[in-house]
MARLUM-480863 format. One record per atom (N, C-alpha, C): x negated, y negated, z negated; residue in one letter. Coordinates in steps of 0.1 Angstrom, whole numbers, plus 2048, in hexadecimal, padded with zeros to 3 digits. Atoms other than C-alpha are relative to their C-alpha. Example, Ala and Ser with C-alpha at 12.3 -4.5 7.8 and 13.67 -1.06 7.14 Angstrom:
7F780C800A/78582D7B2A/7F77F4800A/80980B800S/77780B7B9S/8087F57F8S/
//
This chain:
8038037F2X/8AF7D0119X/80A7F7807X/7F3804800X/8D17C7120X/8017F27FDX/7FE811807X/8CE7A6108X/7F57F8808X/80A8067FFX/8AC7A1117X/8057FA812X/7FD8067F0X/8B979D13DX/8097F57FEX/7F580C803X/8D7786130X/7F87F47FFX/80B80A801X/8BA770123X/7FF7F7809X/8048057F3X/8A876C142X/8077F9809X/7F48097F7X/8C9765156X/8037F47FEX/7F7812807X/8D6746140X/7EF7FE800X/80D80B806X/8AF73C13BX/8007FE811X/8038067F2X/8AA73B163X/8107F7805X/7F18097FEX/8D372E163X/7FC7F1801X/80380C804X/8C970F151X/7F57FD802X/8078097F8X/8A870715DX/8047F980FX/8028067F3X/8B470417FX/8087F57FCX/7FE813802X/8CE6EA170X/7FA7F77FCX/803809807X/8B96D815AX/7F37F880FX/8078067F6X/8A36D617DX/8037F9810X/7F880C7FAX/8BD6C518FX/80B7F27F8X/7F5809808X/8CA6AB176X/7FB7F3809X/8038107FAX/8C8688184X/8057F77F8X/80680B806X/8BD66D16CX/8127FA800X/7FD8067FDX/8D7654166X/7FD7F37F9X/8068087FCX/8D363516CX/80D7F27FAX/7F3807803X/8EB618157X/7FF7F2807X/80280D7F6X/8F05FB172X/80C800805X/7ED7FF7F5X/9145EF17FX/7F97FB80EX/7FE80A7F9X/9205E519AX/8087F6805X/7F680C7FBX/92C5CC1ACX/80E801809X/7EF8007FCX/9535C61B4X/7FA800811X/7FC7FE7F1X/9555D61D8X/7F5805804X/80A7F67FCX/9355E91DAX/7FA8047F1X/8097FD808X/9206001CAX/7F08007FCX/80B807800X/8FF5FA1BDX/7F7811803X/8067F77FEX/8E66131CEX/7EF8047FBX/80B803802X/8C561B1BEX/7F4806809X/80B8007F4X/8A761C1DBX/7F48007F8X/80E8027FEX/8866211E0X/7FD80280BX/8017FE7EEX/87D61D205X/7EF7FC803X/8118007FCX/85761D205X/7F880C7F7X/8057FB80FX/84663A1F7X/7F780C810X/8087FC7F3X/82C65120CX/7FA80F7FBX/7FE7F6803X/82367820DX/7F2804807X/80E7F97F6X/80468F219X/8007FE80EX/7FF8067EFX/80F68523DX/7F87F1805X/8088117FCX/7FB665239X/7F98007F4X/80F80480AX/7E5659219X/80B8047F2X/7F97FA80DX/80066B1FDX/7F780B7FFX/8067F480BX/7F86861E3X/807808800X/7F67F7802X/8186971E5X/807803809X/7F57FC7F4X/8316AB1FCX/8087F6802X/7F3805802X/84E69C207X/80A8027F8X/7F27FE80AX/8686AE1F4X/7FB7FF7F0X/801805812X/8576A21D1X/8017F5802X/7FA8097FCX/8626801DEX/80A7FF7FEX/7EC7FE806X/88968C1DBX/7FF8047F6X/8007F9810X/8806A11BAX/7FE7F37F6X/80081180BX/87567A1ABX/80B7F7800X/7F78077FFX/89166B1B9X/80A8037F6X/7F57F8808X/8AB6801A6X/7F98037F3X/80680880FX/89767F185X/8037F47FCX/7FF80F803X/898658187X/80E7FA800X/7ED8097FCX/8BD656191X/7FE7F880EX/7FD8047F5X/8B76481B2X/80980780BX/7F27FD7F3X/8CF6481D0X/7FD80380BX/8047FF7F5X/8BA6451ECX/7F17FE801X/80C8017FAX/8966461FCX/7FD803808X/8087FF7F0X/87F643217X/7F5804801X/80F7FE801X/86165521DX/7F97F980AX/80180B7F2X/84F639232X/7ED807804X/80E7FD7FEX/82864E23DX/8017F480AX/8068077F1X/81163A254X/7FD80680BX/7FD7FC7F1X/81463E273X/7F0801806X/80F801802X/7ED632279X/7F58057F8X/80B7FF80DX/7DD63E25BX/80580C7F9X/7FA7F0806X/7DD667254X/7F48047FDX/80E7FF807X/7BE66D241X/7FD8117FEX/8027F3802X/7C869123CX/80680C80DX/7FF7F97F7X/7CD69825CX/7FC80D808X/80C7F47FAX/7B26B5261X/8078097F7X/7F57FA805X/7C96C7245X/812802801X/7F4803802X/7E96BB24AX/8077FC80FX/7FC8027F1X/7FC6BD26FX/8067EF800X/7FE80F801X/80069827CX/8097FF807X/7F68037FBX/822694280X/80A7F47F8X/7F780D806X/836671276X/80A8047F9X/7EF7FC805X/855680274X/80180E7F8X/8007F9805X/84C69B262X/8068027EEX/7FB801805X/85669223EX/80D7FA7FEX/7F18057FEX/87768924EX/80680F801X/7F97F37FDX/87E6AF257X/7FE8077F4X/7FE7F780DX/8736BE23AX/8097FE7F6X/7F480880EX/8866A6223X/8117FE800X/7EF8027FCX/8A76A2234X/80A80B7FAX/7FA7FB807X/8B56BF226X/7FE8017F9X/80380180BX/8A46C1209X/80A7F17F6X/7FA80A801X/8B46A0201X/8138017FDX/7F28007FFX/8D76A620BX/80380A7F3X/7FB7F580BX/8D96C41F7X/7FC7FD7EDX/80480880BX/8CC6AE1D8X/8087EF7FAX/7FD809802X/8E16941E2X/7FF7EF7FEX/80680D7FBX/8CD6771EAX/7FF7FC80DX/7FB8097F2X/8CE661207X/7F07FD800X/80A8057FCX/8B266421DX/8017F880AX/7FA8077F6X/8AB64822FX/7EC806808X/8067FD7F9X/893651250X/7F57F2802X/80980A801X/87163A251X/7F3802802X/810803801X/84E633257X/7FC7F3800X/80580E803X/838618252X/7F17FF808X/8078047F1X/82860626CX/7F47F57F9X/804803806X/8095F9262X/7F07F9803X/80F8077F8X/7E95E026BX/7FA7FB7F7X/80A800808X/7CB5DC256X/7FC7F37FEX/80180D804X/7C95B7258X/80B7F9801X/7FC80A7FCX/7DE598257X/8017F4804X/7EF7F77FEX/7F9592263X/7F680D810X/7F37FC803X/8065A826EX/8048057EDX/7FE7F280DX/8015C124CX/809807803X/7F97F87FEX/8175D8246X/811801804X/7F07FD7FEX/83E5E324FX/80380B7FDX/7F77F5801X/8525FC247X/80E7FA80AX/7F68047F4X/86A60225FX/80E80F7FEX/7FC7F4805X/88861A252X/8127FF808X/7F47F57F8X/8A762E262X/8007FD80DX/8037FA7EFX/894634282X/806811803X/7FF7F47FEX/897653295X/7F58097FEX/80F7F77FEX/87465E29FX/7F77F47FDX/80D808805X/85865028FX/7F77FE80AX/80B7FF7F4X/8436592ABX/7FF7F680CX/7FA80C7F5X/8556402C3X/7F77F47FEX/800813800X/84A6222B0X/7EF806802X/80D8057FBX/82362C2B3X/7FE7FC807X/8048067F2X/8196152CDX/7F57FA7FEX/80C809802X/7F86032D2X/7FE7F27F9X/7FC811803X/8055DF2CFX/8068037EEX/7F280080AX/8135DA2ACX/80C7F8805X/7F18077FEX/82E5C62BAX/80A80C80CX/7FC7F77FBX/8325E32D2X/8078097F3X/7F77F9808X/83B5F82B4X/80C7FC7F5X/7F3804806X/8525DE2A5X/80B801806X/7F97FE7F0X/8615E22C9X/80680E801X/7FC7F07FEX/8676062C6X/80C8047F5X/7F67FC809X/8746052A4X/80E7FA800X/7F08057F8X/8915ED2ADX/806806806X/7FA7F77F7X/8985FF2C7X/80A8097FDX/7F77F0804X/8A361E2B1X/8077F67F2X/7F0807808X/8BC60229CX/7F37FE7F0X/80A7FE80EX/8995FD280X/8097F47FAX/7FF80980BX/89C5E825FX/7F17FF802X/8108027FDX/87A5DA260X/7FD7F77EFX/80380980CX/86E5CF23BX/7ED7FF7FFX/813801805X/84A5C2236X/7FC8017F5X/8037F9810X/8385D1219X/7F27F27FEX/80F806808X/81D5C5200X/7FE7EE808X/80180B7F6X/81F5A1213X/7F17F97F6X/806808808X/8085941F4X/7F580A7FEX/80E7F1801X/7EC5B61F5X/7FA7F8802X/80F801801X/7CE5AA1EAX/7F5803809X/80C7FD7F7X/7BB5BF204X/8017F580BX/7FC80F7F7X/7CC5A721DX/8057F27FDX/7FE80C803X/7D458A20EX/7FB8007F4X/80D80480AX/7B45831F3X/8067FC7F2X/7FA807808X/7CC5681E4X/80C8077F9X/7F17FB802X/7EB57E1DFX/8097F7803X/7EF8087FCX/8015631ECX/807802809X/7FA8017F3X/81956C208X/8017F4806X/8018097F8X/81555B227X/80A806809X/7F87FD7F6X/82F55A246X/7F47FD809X/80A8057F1X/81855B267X/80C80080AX/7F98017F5X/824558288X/80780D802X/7FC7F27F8X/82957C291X/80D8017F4X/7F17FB809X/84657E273X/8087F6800X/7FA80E7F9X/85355B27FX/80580680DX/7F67F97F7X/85A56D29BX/80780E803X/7F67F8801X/86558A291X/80E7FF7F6X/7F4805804X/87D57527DX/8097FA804X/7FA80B7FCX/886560297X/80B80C80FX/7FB7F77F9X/88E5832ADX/80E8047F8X/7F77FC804X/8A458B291X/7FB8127F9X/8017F37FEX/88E5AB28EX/7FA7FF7F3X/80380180EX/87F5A4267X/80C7FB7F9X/7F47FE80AX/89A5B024EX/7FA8027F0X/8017FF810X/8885AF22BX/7F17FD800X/80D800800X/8695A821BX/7FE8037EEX/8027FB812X/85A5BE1F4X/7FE7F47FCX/80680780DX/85A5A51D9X/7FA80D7F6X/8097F880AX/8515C51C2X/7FE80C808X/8037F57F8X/8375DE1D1X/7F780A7F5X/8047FE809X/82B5F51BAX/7FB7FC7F2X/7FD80880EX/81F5E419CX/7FF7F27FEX/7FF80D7FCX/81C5C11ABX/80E7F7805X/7F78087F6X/8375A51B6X/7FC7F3804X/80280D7F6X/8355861CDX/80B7F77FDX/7F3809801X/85056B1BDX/8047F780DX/7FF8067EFX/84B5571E0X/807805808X/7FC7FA7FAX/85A5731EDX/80D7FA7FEX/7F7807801X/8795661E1X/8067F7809X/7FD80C7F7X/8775451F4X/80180780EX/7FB7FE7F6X/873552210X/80A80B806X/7F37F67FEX/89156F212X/8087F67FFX/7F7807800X/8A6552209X/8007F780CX/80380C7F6X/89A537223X/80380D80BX/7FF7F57F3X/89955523FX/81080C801X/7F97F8805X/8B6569232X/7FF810800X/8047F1802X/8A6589229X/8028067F5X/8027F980DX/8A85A6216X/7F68007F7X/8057F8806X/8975AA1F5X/7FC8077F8X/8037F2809X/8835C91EAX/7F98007F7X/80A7FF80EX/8755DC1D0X/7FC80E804X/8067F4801X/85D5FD1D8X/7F68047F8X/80B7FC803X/8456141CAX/7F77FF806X/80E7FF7F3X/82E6181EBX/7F98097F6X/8047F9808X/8296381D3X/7F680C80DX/8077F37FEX/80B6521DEX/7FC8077F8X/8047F580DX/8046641BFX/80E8017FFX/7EF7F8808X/8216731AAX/8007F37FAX/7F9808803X/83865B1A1X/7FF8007EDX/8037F680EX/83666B17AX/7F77F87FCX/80C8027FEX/81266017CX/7FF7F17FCX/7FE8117FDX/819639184X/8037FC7F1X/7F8805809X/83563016DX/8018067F7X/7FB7F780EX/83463C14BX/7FE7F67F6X/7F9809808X/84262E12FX/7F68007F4X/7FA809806X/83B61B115X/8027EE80EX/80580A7FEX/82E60412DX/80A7F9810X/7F47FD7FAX/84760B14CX/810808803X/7F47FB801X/86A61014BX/807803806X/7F37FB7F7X/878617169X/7F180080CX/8098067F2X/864617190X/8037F7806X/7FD80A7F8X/86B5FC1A6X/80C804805X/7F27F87F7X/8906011B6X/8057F5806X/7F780C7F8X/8A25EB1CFX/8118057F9X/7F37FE803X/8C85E81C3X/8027FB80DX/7FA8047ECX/8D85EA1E6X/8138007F9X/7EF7FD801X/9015E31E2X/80580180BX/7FB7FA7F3X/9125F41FBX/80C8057FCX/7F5804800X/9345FC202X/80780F7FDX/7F87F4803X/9336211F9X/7F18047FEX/8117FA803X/91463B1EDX/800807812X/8007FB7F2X/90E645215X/7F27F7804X/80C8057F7X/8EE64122EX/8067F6808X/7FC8097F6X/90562D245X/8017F37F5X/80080E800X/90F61422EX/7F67F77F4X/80E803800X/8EA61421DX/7FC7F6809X/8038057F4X/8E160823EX/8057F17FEX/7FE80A7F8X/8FC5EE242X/7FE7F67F4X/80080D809X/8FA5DD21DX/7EF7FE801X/811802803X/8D15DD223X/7FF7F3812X/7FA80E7F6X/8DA5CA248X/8037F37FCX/7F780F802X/8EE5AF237X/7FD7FD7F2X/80180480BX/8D75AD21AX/8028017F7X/7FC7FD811X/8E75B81FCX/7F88037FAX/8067F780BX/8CC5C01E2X/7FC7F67F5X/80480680EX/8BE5B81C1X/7F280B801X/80A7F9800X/89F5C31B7X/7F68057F0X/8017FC813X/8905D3193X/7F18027FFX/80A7FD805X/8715DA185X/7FA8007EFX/80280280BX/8695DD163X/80A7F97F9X/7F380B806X/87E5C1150X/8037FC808X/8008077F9X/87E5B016EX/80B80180AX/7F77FA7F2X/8995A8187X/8007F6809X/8078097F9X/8965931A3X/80C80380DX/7F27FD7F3X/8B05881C6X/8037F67FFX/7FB80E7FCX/8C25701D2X/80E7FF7F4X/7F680380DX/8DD5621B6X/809804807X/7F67FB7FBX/8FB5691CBX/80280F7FCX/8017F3803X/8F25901C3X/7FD8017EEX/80480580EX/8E158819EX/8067FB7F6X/7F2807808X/8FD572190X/80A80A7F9X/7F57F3805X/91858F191X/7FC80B7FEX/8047F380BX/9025AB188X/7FC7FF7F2X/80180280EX/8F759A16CX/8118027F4X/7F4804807X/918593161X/80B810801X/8007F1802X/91E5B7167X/7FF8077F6X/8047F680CX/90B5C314FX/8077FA7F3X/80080480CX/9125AF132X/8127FD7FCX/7F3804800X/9335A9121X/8027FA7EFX/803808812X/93858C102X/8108017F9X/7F6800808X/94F5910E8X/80A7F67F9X/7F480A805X/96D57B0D7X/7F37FC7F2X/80980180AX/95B56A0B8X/80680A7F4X/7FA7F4805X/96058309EX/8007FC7EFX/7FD80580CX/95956F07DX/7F97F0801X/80680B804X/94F54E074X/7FF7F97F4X/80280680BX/94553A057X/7FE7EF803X/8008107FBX/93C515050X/7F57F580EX/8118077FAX/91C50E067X/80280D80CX/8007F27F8X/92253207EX/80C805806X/7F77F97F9X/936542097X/7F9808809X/8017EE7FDX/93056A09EX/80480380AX/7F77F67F2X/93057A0BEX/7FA80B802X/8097F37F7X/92359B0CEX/8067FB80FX/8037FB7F2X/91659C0EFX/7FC80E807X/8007F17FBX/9155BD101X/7F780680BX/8098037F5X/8F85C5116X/804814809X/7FA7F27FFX/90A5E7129X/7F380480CX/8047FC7FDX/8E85EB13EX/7F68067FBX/80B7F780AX/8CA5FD13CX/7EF7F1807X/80880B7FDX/8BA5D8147X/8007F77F3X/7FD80580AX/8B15C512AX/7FF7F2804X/80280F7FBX/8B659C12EX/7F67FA7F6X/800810806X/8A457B121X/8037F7803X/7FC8107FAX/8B855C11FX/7FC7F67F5X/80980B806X/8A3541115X/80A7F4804X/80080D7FBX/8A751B118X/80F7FC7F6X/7ED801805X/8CB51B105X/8037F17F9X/802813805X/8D64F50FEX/8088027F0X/7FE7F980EX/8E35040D8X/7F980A7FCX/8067F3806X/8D65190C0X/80D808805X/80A7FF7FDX/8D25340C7X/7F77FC80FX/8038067F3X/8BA5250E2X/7FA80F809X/8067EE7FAX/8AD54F0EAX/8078097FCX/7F97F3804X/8C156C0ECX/7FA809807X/8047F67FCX/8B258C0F3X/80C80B802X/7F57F47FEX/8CB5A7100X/7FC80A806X/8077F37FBX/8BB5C80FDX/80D80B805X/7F67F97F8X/8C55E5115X/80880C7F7X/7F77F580AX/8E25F8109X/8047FA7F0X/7FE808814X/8ED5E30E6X/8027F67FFX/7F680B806X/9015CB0D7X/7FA7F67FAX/80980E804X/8EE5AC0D0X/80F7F97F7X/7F980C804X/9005960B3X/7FB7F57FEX/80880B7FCX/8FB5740BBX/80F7F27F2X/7F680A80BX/90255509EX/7FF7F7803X/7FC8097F6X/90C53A0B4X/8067EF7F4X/80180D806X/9055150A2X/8157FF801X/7EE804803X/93050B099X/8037F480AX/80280A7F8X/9294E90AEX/7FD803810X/8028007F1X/91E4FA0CEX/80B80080DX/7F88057FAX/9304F60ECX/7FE80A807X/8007FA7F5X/93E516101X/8017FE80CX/80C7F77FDX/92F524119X/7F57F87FDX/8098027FEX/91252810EX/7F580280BX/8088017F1X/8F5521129X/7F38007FEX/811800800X/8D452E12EX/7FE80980BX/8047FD7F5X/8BE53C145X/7F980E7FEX/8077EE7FFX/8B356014CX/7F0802806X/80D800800X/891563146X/7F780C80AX/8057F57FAX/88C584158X/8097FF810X/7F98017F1X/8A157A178X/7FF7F8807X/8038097F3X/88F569192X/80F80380DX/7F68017F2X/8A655C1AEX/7F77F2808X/80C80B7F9X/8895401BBX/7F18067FCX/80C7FD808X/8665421B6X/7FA7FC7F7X/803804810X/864531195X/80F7FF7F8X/7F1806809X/88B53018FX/80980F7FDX/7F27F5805X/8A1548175X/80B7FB802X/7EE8017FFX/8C154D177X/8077F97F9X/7FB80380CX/8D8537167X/80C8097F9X/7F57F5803X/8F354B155X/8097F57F4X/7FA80680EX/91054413AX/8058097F6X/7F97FB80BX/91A55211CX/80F7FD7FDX/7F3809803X/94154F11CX/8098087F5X/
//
């Protein structure tokens, strides 16, 4: 009886650890901040989700993420005859749940009009969700400022509103850019991205993102062979904290992931790349060959195409030592372009091999 209670103890011991482990996640960062992994769009029974709020934080810490936002709609609570209709509600439930898990919640809803423009916004580290409901949508962009918002426009390329999928700037986001009051816009929103999105974060200087806009179980969505990770914004910020979440998502810092995919402005892109990877001294050679390893230390795997020597394609899978037999005549650095790293809307990265 005695052996049999011991059991029980260490068997309920170790589930409760094995039901707080948190994923990790292999991604540097960058000299003078750390790289934060986000999801800041994602939606709960308070609006048109499947799930509580606190299985929102339970996904985050499985995935290794750092931070999220539960962003419900503010206009659109379909289960409201079940479900009390309060905005701010999966901000109260979740806030300690969160802390005590260790994730950084960031406070949000998403502000949201059925045709465009406007479409949608997320509008995140408000106070009270309730404030920004206002009649006017520009009244509720009005409200969210107010309480110090980040205002990111989602899905800008959604099919239901835009037929074509091409992002369009209208007036109303010309002048909410021209107020200073549009801070980002998704290039990857659940299993779609917008490369145009690109151009314009650069021309405008915006942040950008990458979300789920998850209403089922996250579990559900992404499973592998076919998905490798969910969508994550890399936010670099100047410490793991909600304040200075906040201030590197202000002044723009992010990168953006999805599958192989990574995507941002080169200034952020250049030095994470070069993060990850690390090339070796040549290590033998012969008459026609010189031997290197390259070191790919993420869990991002590259293609660099276009290479003006053989080899003209190097694949550098994640996690493993690529040996590369480098023509004897080529000329270091080698130069090619990163096939999976938009930084334009048709342009990879260029990178070097040194």
């Amino acid at each position: 009886m005695k052996k049999q209670i011991t059991f029980i103890l260490l068997f309920v011991f170790f589930t409760v650890l094995v039901h707080g482990q948190r994923k990790i996640n292999r991604l540097p960062d960058l000299e003078g901040y750390v790289t934060l992994k986000c999801d800041l769009h994602m939606h709960t029974v308070f609006s048109d989700g499947q799930v509580w709020p606190t299985i929102r934080v339970d996904e985050a810490v499985r995935d290794g993420l750092d931070a999220i936002a539960i962003t419900d709609h503010l206009e659109y609570t379909p289960l409201q005859e079940f479900v009390k209709n309060d905005p701010d509600a999966p901000w109260k439930i979740s806030e300690e749940y969160a802390k005590e898990r260790n994730i950084i919640l960031v406070h949000g809803t998403e502000i949201g009009r059925n045709t465009m423009p406007p479409g949608h916004m997320n509008a995140l580290f408000i106070k009270d969700a309730s404030l920004c409901n206002k009649d006017s949508v520009w009244g509720c962009y009005e409200a969210a400022i107010q309480q110090g918002a980040f205002l990111m426009w989602n899905h800008p390329g959604w099919k239901n509103q835009r037929p074509d999928g091409i992002p369009k700037l209208y007036d109303i986001h010309y002048r909410l850019i021209e107020k200073g009051w549009l801070h980002a816009i998704e290039f990857f929103n659940n299993v779609d991205y917008y490369p145009l999105v690109l151009e314009m974060c650069k021309q405008h200087n915006l942040a950008v993102m990458a979300s789920s806009d998850m209403h089922g179980l996250i579990s559900d969505k992404y499973k592998k062979p076919e998905y490798i990770n969910r969508p994550m914004t890399f936010v670099f910020a100047k410490e793991r904290s909600h304040d200075a979440l906040k201030e590197a998502l202000f002044a723009g810092r992010t990168l953006v992931w999805f599958r192989d995919k990574l995507a941002g402005k080169e200034e952020f892109a250049k030095p994470f790349f070069y993060r990850c990877i690390s090339v070796s001294k040549p290590y033998y050679e012969n008459d026609k060959k010189i031997f290197i390893e390259v070191t790919n230390n993420s869990d991002i795997p590259f293609t660099l195409i276009n290479g003006g020597k053989f080899p003209r394609t190097v694949f550098l899978e994640a996690n493993t030592v690529t040996r590369i037999a480098v023509s004897k005549n080529a000329v270091f650095p080698l130069v090619y372009e990163a096939e999976n790293i938009l930084v334009g809307e048709k342009e990879f990265l260029k990178v070097e091999l040194k």
